[in-house]
Every structure is written in C-alpha cells, then in structure tokens.
C-alpha positions in Angstrom: -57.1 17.6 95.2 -55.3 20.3 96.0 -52.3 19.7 93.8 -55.4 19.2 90.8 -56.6 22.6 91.9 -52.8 24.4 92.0 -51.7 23.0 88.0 -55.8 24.2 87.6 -55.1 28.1 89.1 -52.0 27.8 87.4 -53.0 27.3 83.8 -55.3 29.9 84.4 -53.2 32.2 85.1 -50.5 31.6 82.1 -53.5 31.8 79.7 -54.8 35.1 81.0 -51.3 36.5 81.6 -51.0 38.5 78.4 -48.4 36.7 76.1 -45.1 38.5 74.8 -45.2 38.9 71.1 -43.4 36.7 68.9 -41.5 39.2 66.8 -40.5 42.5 67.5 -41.2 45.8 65.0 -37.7 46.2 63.3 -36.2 48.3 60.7 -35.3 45.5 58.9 -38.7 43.9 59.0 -40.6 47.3 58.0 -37.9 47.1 55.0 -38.8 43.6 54.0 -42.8 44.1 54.5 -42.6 46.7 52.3 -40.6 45.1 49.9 -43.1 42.2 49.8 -46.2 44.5 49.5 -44.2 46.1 46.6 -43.8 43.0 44.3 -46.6 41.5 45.0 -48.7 44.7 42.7 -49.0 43.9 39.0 -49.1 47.8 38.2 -45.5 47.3 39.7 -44.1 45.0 37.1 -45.9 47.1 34.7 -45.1 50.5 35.2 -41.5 49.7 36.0 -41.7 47.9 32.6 -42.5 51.1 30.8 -40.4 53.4 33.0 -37.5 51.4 31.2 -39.3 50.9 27.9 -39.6 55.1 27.6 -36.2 55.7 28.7 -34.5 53.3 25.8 -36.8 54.0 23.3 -37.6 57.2 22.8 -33.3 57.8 23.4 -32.9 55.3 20.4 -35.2 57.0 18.6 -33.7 60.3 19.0 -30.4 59.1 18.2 -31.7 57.6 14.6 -33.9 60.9 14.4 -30.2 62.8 14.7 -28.5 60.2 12.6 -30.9 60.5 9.7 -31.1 64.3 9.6 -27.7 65.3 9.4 -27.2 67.9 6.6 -30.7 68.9 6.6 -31.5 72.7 6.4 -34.5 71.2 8.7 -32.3 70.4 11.3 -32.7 73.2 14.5 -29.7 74.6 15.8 -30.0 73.2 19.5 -30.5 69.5 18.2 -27.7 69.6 15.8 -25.5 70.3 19.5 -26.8 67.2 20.8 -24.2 64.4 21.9 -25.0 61.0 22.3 -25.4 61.4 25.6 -28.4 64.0 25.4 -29.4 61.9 22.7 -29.5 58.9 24.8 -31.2 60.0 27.8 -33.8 62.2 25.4 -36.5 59.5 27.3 -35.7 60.2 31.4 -38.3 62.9 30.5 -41.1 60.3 29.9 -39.6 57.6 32.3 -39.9 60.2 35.4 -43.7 60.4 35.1 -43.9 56.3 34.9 -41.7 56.0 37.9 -42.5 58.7 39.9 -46.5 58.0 39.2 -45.7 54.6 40.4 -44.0 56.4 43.7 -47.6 57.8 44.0 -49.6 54.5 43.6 -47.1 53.0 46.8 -48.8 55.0 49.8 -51.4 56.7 48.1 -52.7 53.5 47.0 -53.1 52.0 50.6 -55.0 55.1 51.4 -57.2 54.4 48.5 -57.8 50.9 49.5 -57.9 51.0 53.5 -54.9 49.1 53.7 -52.6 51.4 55.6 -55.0 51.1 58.3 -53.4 47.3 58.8 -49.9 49.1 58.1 -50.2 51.6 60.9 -51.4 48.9 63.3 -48.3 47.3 62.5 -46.3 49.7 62.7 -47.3 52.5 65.1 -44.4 54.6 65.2 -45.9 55.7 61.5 -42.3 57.4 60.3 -40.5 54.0 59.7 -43.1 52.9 57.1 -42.5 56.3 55.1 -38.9 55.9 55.1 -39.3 52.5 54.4 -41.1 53.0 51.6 -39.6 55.8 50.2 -36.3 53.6 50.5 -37.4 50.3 49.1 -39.0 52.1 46.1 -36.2 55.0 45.8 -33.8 51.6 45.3 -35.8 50.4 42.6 -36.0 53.4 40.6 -32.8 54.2 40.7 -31.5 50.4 39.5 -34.3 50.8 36.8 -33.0 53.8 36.1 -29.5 53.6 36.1 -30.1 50.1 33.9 -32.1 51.8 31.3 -29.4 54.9 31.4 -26.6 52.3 30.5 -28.6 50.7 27.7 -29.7 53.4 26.3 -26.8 54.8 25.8 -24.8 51.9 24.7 -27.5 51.9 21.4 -27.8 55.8 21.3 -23.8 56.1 20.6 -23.6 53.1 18.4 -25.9 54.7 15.9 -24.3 58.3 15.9 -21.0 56.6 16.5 -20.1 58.6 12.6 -21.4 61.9 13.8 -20.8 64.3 15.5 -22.3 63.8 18.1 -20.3 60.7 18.7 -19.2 59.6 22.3 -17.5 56.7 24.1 -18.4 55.3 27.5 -14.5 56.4 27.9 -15.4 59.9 27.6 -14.7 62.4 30.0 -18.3 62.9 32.1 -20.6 60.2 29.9 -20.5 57.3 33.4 -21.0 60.4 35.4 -24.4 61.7 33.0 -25.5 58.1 33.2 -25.3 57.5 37.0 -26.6 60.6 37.8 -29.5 60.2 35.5 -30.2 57.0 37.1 -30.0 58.8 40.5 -32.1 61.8 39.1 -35.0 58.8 38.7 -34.8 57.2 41.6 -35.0 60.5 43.9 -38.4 61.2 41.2 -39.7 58.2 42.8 -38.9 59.0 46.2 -40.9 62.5 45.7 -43.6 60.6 44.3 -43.8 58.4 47.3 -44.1 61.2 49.1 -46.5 63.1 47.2 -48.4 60.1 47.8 -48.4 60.3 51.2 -48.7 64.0 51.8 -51.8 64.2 49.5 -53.4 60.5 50.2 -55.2 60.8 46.8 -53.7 58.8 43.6 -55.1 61.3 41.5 -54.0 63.9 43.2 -50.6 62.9 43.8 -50.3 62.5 39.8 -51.3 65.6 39.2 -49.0 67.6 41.5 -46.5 65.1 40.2 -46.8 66.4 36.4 -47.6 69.9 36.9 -44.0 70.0 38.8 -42.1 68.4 36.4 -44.2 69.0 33.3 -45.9 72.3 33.6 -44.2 74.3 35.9 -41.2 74.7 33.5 -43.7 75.7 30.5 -45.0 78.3 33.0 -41.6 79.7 33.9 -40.6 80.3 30.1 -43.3 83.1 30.2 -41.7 84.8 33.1 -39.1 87.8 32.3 -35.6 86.9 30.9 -34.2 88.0 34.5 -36.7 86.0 36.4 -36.1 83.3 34.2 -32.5 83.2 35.2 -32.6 83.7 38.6 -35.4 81.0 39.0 -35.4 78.8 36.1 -32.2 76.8 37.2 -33.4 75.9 40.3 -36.8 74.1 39.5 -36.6 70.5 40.2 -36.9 69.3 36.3 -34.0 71.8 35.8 -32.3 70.9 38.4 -32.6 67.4 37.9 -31.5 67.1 34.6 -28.5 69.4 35.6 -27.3 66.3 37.8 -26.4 64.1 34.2 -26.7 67.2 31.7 -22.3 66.6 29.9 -22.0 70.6 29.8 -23.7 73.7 31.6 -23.4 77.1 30.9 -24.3 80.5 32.9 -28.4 79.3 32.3 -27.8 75.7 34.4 -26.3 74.4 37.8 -23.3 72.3 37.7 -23.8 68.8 38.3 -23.0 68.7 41.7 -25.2 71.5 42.4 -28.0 70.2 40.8 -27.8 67.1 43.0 -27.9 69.4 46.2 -31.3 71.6 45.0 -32.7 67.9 44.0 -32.0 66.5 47.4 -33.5 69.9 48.7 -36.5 69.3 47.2 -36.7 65.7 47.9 -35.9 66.4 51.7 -38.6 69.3 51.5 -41.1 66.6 50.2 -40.4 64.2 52.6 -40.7 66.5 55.3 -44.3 67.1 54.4 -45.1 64.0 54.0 -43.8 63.0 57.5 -45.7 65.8 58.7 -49.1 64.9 57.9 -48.2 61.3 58.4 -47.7 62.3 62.0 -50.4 64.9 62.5 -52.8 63.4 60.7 -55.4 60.1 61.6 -55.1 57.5 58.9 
C-alpha cells in the first residue's frame, strides 16, 4: 500500500513539476521562423516577381528607346550620355518601391493582422525578430536584385552593343554598378522592414516609403542651387544610386561614399524601429 501510494505521490509530483521546454529561443530558429512565415505569403512570390519584372523591363526598354533614337534632334542631351549601364539599370527606380513596399508588408503586416502578438510570445526578447526579419528579407532583396541587375544588363548592352553607349561586363566599374545596385535594393528592403515596424500601419509605411524615395527628391530640386548641392547628394535616392552610378561628378558622392550615407540611413531606420519595438506594447 504504501509502495502504491509513493509511485501515486510520485506521479503527482512529476506532472505538476513544471516541464522544461523542448526547444530553446535561438538565433537560428528566429532566422528560420521567419524565413518560413516569409514564403509561405503569396504577395511574396508576387511582389518579388515584379520587383524583378520592373528592373529588366523598363532597363530593356530604355536601351531599345536609346537604340532607336540615335541621330534624332529629339534626343535630350543627358540621355544621349547614357551607357549601357544607366541604361540597364533605368528600372531599380520602379523595383525599389516593389521591394521595399514588400519590406513594409513583413512587420507591418503582422501588426495589421494580430499576428505578432504570437511572434512576441515567442520571442520575448522582441529585437531578435526585427533583426531577423530585416535580415531574412534584406537577403532576398538583394539576390533579387543583384539577379535582375545582371540580366538586365546582359540585354541592355546587347542591344546598344553598336552605340555609343556600348559597354562589356569587362569594363572597368560595370560588376561593380551591378553589385552595388543589387545591394542598393536589398538595404531598400531592409528600410522598408523597418518602416514597417516603426510605423505599424501598411499604409503608412508605403507612404513614408515613396515620399522618401519618390518625392523628397522632386521637392529638393525647388530648393536654391547652393542648398541643392550641399543637400541633394546626400538624400537616400541620391545616395543610393551613387552606390552603382559608372561616373560622378562634383553634384554626386563616390560610390563608396554613397554606400556609407545609405548604410546611415538604414542604421538610422533601424534604430527607430528598434526603439518603438522596445518601448512600445504590441
């Protein structure tokens, strides 16, 4: 009887004795969660689809648009400098808003939907899901991008290959332009991740998103001619494009220091985002 009553007391005990859990919160499985969670979103397949679908495009397009108007008194002065490159990559301008409004839809959309409410329970250290999903997504982009770059290009110069503006992948600074137009896009997605989850509103993330890269350039062309040079360059669409732009002049950064203002504000986002992510209840 006794012996009963011990295994009895016993069982009892192991069941109410709370129970270690069975896997451990990881980098590495914050990484893969979010990986998962990113696939498994049709707008993903679809938005990275056109992302890449702008950037070839509308650089093909430019290239037969330079190709077919050579000779014309039509032609303006600025695109008859074009080179294939420029040409080529004539489309990052309509790929960043797909990407980085797809940056947007990864955290604000779990906002939207009540989802990060699971994520945070998950995860309650909070920071390691941002990073993670600034990461995971910032990889995509930039394979996307760099992909679409490559492509691009290989069709832009083919078509001008008698002009001009004729360039091999041999040429001095074309791999550069194309990597660091592949980087530009994937750092646009890492700001629209964070936009994302600094704001917590899809709508408001994309609209932050284009008036930074769209408008606030159009805005800055009405400013003086001095204030225009002392500011312009360092905008993050001016930046950026300084990061796979072949030449710059006294107007533009130098490659490598267009990468360092782009990480600035990409670092700058982030920081905000982390902020509120920490301060703020989800």
């Amino acid at each position: 009887m006794s012996i009963l009553t011990e295994t009895t007391s016993a069982a009892g005990n192991s069941e109410a004795a709370p129970g270690r859990p069975a896997y451990r919160v990881t980098g590495r499985r914050v990484l893969a969660s979010e990986w998962a969670k990113l696939w498994s979103l049709r707008s993903t397949w679809i938005t990275l689809g056109l992302g890449l679908l702008f950037l070839v495009v509308f650089g093909v397009i430019a290239a037969y648009r330079y190709q077919s108007m050579i000779g014309s008194p039509r032609m303006d002065k600025d695109f008859a400098r074009s080179t294939a490159l420029s040409l080529s990559l004539f489309g990052a301008n309509f790929a960043q808003l797909a990407l980085g409004v797809l940056g947007v839809l990864v955290t604000a959309g779990e906002y939207s939907t009540g989802m990060i409410r699971s994520t945070m329970a998950a995860v309650p250290r909070r920071l390691p899901v941002l990073w993670s999903k600034a990461a995971v997504y910032g990889l995509v982009a930039l394979v996307v991008g760099t992909v679409g770059a490559f492509v691009a290009f290989l069709i832009g110069s083919r078509v001008v290959s008698d002009t001009s503006a004729a360039l091999t992948i041999g040429h001095t600074g074309v791999v550069r332009g194309l990597f660091g137009a592949g980087l530009y896009l994937g750092l646009v997605g890492v700001i629209g991740t964070a936009l994302g989850a600094l704001l917590r509103s899809v709508a408001g993330g994309i609209s932050v998103l284009v008036a930074t890269f769209m408008l606030v350039p159009g805005l800055a062309s009405l400013l003086p001619s001095s204030w225009q040079d002392d500011i312009g360059p360092y905008l993050p669409s001016n930046a950026g494009q300084a990061m796979y732009a072949l030449t710059h002049d006294a107007t533009s950064l130098a490659p490598g220091a267009g990468l360092l203002v782009f990480l600035g504000w990409t670092v700058l986002a982030l920081a905000g985002a982390a902020y509120r992510l920490r301060r703020g209840d989800v």
